[in-house]
N, C-alpha and C positions, 0 to 999 in steps of 0.2 A: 355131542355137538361141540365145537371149538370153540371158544370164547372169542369174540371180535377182538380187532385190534382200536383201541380209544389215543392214536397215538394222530395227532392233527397238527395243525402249524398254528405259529404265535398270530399271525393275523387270522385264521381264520377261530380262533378260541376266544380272541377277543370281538368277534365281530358276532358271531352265533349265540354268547355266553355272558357276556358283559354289558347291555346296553344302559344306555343313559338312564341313570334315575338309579341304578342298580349302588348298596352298601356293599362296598366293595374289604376285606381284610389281605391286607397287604404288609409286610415286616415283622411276619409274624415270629422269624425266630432272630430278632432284635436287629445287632449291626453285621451279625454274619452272614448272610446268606438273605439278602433283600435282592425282589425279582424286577432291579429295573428294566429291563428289557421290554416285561411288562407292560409296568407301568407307562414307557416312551410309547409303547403300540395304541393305548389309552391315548396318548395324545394326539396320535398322526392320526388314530380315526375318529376324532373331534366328542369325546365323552365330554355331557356336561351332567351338570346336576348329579355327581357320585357323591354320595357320602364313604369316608375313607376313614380304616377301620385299625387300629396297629397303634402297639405301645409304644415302640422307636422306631420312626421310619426311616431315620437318617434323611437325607434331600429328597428324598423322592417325592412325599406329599409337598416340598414345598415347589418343586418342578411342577407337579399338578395343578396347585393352586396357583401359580404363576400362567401356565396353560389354560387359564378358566375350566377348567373341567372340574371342581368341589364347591360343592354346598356347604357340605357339613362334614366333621373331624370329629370323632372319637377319639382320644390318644390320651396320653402321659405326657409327650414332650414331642415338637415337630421343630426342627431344623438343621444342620451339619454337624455331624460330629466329630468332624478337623476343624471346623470350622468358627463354628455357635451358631450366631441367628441365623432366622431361615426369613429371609426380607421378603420372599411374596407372601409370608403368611400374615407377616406385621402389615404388609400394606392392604392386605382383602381383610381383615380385625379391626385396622385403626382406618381405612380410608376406601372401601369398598372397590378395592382395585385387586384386579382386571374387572371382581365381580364381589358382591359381600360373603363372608366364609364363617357360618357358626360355630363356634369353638364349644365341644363339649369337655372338659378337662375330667379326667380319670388318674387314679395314681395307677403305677404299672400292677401291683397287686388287684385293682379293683377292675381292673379292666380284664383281667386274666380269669378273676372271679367268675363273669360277667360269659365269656367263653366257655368258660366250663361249663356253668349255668344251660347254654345251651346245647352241648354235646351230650348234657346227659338225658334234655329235656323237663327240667323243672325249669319253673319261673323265676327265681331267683335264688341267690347262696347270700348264707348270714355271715356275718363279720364284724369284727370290734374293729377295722380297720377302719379309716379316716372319721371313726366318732369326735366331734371337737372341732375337725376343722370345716372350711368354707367351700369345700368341695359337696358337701350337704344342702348348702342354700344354692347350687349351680347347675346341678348337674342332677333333672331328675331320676334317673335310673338307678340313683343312692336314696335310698329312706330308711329311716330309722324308727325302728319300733320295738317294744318291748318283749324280750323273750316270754316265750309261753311256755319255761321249766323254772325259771328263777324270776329275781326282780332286776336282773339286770338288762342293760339297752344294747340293743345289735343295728346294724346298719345292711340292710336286705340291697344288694346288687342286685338287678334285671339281668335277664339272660339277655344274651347280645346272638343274632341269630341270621349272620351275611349272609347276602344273596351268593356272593360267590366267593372265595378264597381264593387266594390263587400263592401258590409255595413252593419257594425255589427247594429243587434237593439236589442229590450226588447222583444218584441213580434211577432208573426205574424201567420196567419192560413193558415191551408193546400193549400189554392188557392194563397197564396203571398201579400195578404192585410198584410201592417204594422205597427205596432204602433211602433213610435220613441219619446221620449221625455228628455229633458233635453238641454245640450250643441247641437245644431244639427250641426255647421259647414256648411260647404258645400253638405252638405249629400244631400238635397233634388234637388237642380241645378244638382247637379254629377250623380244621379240616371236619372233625366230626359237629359241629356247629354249624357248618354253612349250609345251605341250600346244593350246590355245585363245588366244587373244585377242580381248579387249575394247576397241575403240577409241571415246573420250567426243572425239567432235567437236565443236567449236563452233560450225563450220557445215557443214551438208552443200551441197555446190555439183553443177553438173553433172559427167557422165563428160570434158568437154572442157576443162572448166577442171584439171582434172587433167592431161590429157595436155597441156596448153600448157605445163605446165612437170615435165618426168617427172625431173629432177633431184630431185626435192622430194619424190618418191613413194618413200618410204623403206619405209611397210608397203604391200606389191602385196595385190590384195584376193583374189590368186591361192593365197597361201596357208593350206594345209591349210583347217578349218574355220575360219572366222572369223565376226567377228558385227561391226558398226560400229552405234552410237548415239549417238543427238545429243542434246543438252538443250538444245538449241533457246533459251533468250531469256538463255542464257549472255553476260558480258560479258566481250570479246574477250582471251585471257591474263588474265584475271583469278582465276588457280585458289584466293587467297589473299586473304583478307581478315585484314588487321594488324590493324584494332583489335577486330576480333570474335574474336580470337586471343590477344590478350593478356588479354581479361575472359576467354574461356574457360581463361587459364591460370591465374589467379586465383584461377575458379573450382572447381579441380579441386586446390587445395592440398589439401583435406580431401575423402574416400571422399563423406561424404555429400554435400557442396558438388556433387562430380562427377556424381552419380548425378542431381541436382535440377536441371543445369544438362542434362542429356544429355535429362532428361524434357521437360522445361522449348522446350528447339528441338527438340521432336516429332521427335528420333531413337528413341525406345522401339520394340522389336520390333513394328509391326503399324500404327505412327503410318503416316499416309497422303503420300509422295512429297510433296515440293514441288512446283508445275508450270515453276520455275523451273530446277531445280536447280541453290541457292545456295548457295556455298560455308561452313563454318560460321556 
């Protein structure tokens, strides 16, 4: 019997896959390869209440969070990385705008812990990492407790365990085999962690160009449910546009500035997909 084809469009993966309430991991392999596309589809079909999952998201959680679509932030660091601050995050932290936004703080190591933790299914992975600091009194998914081989103190990560992933790559075939290559991050732990995954390829090739090189085939399209979607007229690794990054970081100094620049590139809940899917 043939294997189906898992190969669907970015609105209907987000619409079927992702609903409100859903922990969503997003940036997972740092500033190279982040799936705004994504992410903006999130916005035009009015996600709220996500918790959002990613060491470096570069602007993208803070687009989100300016979009009212986050609760709550897992991360290491949320804002521009041309840029620096990420202004709707400071203003949903310090002033409950558009909406209030929990900040859970993670170093990138522990966050990554945390993923593993859940790909391989145990409950937590031990660590001498952030013993000492205030990441301990914050954040409770860090606890420190005394080894049970020596007398020494570890710091026990929770496994972190998204409803969905969702992970830009280079390639992938109609059945969800995918070639990943370069920076991977956390992408491969994240994939095998989540509940679902969403894979934003940039092109789909055949089943043979996959197996000529299965090195590369990092997500098997074998696992659990999966969905893979292309955007098709995507320009190759180019998940990041600089200077349309820095006007939008500009633009988002002031609540209103953000809201007029968010309407302004037809991200508004119900604006109609790009056929490109371009990145901000």
């Amino acid at each position: 019997m043939s294997a189906a084809s898992k190969l669907i469009s970015m609105q209907q993966a987000v619409a079927e896959h992702v609903p409100s309430g859903s922990m969503v991991l997003l940036g997972a392999q740092l500033e190279q390869m982040i799936p705004f596309a994504a992410g903006h589809e999130l916005i035009r079909q009015g996600r709220r209440d996500l918790t959002l999952v990613g060491p470096i998201s570069d602007i993208l959680f803070d687009q989100l969070i300016g979009a009212g679509c986050v609760s709550h932030v897992l991360a290491a660091w949320v804002g521009n990385v041309s840029a620096g601050v990420g202004y709707c995050l400071r203003r949903a932290v310090e002033h409950n705008i558009p909406r209030s936004v929990h900040m859970v703080d993670y170093s990138n190591f522990t966050l990554a812990l945390g993923l593993h933790a859940g790909a391989l299914g145990v409950p937590f992975m031990p660590t001498y990492s952030t013993l000492g600091s205030d990441l301990l009194k914050k954040n409770g998914n860090l606890r420190e407790f005394p080894s049970p081989v020596n007398e020494e103190k570890l710091v026990a990560v929770r496994a972190l365990r998204p409803d969905v992933a969702i992970l830009h790559a280079q390639r992938a075939d109609q059945f969800g085999n995918t070639h990943l290559w370069g920076n991977l991050g956390v992408a491969v732990d994240g994939a095998r962690a989540a509940r679902k995954v969403i894979v934003v390829a940039e092109e789909i090739v055949a089943p043979e160009v996959i197996a000529s090189d299965p090195n590369r085939t990092l997500i098997p399209g074998f696992w659990w449910r999966r969905w893979c979607t292309s955007l098709g007229a995507r320009i190759p690794r180019r998940c990041r546009d600089t200077t349309a990054a820095t006007t939008l970081s500009s633009a988002s100094i002031t609540s209103r500035a953000a809201r007029s620049k968010i309407s302004r590139s037809g991200l508004c809940a119900g604006s109609p997909a790009s056929p490109t899917g371009a990145s901000i």
